[in-house]
mmCIF file of the C-alpha atoms, coordinates in Angstrom:
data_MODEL
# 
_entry.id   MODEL 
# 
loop_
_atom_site.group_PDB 
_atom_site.id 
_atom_site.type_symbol 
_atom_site.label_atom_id 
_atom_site.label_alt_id 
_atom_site.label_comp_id 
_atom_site.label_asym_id 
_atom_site.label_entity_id 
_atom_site.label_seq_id 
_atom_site.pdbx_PDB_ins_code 
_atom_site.Cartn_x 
_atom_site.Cartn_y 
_atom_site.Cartn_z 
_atom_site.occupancy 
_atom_site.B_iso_or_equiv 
_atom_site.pdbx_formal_charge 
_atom_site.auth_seq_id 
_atom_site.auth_comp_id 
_atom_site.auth_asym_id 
_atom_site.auth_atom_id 
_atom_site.pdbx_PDB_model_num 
ATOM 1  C CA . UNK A 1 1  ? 6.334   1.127   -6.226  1.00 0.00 ? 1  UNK A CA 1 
ATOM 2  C CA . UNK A 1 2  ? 8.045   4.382   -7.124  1.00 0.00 ? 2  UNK A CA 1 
ATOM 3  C CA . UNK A 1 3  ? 10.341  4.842   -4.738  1.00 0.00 ? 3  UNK A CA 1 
ATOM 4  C CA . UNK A 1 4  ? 12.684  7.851   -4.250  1.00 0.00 ? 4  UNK A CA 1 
ATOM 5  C CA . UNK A 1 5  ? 15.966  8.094   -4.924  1.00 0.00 ? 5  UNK A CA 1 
ATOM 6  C CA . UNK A 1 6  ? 16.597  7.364   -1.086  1.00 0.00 ? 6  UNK A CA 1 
ATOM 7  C CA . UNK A 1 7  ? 14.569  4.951   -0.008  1.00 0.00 ? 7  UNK A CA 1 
ATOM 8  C CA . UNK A 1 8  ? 16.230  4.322   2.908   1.00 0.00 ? 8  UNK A CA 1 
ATOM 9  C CA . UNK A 1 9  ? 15.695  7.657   3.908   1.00 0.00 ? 9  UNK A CA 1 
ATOM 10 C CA . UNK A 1 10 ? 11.779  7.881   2.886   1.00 0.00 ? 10 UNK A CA 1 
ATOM 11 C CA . UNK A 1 11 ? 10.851  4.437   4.686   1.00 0.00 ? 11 UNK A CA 1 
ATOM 12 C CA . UNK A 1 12 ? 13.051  5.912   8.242   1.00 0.00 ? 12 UNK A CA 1 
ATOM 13 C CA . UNK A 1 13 ? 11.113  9.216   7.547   1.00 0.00 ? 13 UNK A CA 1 
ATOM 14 C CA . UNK A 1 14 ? 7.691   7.174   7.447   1.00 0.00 ? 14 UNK A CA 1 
ATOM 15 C CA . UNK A 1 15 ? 8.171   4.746   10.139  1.00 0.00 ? 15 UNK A CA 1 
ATOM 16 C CA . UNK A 1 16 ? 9.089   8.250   12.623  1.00 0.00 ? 16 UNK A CA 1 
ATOM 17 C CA . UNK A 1 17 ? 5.845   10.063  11.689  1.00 0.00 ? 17 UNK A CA 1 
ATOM 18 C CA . UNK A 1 18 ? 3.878   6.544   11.714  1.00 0.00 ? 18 UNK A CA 1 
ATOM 19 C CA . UNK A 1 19 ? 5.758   6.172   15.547  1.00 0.00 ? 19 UNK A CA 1 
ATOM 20 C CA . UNK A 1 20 ? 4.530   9.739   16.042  1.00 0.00 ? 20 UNK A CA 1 
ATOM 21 C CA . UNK A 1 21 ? 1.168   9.824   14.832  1.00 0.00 ? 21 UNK A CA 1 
ATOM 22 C CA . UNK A 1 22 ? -0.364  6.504   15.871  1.00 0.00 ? 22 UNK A CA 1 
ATOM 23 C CA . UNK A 1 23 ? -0.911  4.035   18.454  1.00 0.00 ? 23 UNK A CA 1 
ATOM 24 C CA . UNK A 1 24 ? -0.215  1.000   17.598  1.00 0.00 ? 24 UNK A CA 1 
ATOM 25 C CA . UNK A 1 25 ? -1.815  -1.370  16.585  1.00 0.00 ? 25 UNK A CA 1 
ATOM 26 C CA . UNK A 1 26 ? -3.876  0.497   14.390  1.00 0.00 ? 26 UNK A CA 1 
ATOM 27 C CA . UNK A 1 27 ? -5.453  0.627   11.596  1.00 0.00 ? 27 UNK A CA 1 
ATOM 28 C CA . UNK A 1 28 ? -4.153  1.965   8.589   1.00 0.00 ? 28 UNK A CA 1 
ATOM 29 C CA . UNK A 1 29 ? -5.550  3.089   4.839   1.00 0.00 ? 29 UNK A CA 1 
ATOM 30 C CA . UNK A 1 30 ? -3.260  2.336   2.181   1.00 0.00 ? 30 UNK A CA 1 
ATOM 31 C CA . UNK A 1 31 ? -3.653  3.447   -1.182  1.00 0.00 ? 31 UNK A CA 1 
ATOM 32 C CA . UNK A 1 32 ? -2.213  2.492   -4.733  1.00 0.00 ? 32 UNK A CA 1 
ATOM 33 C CA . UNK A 1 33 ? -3.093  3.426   -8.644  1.00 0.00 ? 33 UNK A CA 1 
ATOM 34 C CA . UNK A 1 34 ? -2.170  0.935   -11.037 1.00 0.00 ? 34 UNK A CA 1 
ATOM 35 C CA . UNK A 1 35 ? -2.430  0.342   -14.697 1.00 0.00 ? 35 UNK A CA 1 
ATOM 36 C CA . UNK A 1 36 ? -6.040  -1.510  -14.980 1.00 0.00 ? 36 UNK A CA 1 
ATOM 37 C CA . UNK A 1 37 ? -4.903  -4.644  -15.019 1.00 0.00 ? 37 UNK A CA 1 
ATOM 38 C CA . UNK A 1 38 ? -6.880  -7.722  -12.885 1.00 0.00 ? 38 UNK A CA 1 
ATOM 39 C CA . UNK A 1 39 ? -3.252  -9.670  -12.403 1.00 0.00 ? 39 UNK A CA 1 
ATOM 40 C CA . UNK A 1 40 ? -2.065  -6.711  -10.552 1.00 0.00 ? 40 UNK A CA 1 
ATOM 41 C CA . UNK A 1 41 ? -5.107  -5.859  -8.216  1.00 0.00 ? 41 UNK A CA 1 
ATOM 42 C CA . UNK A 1 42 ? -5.574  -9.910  -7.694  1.00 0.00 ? 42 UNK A CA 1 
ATOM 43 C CA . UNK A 1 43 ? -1.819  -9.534  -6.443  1.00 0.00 ? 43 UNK A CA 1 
ATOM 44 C CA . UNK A 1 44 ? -2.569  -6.475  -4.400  1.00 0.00 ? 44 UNK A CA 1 
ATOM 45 C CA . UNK A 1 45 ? -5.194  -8.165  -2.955  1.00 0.00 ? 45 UNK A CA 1 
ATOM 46 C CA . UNK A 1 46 ? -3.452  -11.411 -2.088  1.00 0.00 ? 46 UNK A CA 1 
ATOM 47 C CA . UNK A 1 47 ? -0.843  -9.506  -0.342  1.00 0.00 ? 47 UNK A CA 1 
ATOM 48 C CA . UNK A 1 48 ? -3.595  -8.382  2.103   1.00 0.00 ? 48 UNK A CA 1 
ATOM 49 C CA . UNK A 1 49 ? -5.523  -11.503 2.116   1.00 0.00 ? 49 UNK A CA 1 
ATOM 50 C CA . UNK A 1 50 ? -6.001  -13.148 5.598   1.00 0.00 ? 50 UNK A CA 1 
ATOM 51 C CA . UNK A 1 51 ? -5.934  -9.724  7.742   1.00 0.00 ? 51 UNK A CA 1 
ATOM 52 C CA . UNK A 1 52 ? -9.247  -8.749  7.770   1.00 0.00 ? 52 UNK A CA 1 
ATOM 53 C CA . UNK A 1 53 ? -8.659  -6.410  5.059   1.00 0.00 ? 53 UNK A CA 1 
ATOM 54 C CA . UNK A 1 54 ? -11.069 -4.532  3.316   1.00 0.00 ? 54 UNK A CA 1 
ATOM 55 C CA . UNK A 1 55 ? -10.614 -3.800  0.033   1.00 0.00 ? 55 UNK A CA 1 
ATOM 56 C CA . UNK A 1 56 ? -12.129 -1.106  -2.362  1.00 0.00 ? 56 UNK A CA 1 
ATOM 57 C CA . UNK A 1 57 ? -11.091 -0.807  -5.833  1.00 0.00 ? 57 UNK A CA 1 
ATOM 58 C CA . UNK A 1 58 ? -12.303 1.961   -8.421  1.00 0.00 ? 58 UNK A CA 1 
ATOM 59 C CA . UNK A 1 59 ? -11.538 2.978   -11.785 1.00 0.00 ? 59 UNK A CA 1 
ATOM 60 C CA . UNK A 1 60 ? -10.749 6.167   -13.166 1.00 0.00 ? 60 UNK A CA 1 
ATOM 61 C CA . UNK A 1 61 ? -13.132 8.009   -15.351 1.00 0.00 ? 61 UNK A CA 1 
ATOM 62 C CA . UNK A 1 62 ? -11.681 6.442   -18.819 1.00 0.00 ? 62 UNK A CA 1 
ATOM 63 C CA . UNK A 1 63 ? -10.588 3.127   -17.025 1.00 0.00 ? 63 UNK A CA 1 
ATOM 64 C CA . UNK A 1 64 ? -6.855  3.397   -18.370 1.00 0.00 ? 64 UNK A CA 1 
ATOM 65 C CA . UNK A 1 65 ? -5.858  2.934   -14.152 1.00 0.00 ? 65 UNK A CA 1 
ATOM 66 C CA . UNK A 1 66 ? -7.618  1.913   -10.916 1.00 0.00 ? 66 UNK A CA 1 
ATOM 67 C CA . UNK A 1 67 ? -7.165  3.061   -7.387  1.00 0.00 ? 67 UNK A CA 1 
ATOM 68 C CA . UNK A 1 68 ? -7.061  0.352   -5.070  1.00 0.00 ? 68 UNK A CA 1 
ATOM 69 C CA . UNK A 1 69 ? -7.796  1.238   -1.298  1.00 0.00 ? 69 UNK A CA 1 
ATOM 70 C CA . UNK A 1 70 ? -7.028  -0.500  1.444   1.00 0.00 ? 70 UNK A CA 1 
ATOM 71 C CA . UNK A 1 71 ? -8.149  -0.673  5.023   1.00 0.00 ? 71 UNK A CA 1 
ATOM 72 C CA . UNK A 1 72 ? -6.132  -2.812  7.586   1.00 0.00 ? 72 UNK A CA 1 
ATOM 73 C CA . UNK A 1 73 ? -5.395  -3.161  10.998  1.00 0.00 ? 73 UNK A CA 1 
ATOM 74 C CA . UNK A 1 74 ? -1.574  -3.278  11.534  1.00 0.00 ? 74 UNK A CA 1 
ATOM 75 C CA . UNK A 1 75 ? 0.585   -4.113  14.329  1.00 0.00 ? 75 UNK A CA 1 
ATOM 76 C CA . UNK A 1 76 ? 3.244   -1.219  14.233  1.00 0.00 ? 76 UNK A CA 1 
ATOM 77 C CA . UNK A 1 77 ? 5.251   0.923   11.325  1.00 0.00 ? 77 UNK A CA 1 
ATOM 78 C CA . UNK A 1 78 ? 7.467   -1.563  10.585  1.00 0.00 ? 78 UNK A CA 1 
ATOM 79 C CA . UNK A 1 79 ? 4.317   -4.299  9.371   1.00 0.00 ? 79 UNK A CA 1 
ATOM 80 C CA . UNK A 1 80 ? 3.019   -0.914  7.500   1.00 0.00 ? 80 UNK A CA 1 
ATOM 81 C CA . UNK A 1 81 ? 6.382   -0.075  5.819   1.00 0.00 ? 81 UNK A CA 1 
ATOM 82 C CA . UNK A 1 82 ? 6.660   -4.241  4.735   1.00 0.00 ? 82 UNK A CA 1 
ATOM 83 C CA . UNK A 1 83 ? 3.685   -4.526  2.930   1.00 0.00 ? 83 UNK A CA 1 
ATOM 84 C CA . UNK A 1 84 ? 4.801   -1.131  0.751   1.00 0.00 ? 84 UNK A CA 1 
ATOM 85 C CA . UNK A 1 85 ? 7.789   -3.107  0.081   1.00 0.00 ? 85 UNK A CA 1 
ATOM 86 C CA . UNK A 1 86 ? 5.900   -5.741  -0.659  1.00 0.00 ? 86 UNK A CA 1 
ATOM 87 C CA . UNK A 1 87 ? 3.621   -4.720  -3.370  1.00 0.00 ? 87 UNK A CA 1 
ATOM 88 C CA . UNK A 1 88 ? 6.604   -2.768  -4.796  1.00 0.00 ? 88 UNK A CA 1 
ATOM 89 C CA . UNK A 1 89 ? 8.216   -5.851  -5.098  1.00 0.00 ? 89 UNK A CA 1 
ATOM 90 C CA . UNK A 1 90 ? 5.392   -8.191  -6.723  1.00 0.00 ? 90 UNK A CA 1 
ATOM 91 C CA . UNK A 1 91 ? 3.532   -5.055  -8.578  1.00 0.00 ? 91 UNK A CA 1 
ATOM 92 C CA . UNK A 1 92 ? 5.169   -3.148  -11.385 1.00 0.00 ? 92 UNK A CA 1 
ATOM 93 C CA . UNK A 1 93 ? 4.070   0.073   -11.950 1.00 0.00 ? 93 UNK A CA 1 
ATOM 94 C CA . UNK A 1 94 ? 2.434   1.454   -9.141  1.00 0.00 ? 94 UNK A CA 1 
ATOM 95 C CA . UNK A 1 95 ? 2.073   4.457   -7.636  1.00 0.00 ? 95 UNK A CA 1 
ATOM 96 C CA . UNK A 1 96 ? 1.645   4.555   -3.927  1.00 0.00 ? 96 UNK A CA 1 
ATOM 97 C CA . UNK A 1 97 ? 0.097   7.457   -2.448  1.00 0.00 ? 97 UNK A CA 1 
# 
């Protein structure tokens, strides 16, 4: 995942507005662009698997990347702000939106 400089500071900052803006549990959309790659959306997508996920993958216009989206049920902000850390951790390269 990219992650900012602090991200301490951006994950504290997310879990707030998620605390804020939601009532938990609820269900969240997450979204990622990767390299086109299958080994990378097959690990996306085993991160998520067993939830009751559902998954929608498409790629861009030349097919260089792919946008995988991803709509779960969570429990509360901290669940939401693991599984970032989570594909940051098993997925090089991606950009989480």
């Amino acid at each position: 995942m990219n992650k900012p400089l602090n991200s301490e500071a951006f994950y504290n900052n997310l879990k707030e507005k998620l605390q804020d803006t939601s009532v938990w549990p609820s269900e969240y959309l997450y979204k990622f662009i990767i390299k086109s790659n299958p080994v990378k959306i097959n690990t996306i997508e085993c991160i998520f698997d067993n939830m009751g996920a559902v998954i929608k993958t498409i790629p861009s216009k030349n097919g260089n990347y792919t946008s995988v989206s991803i709509n779960v049920i969570m429990n509360n902000p901290d669940d939401v702000i693991e599984k970032y850390k989570e594909v940051g951790n098993q997925v090089e390269e991606v950009i989480s939106l």
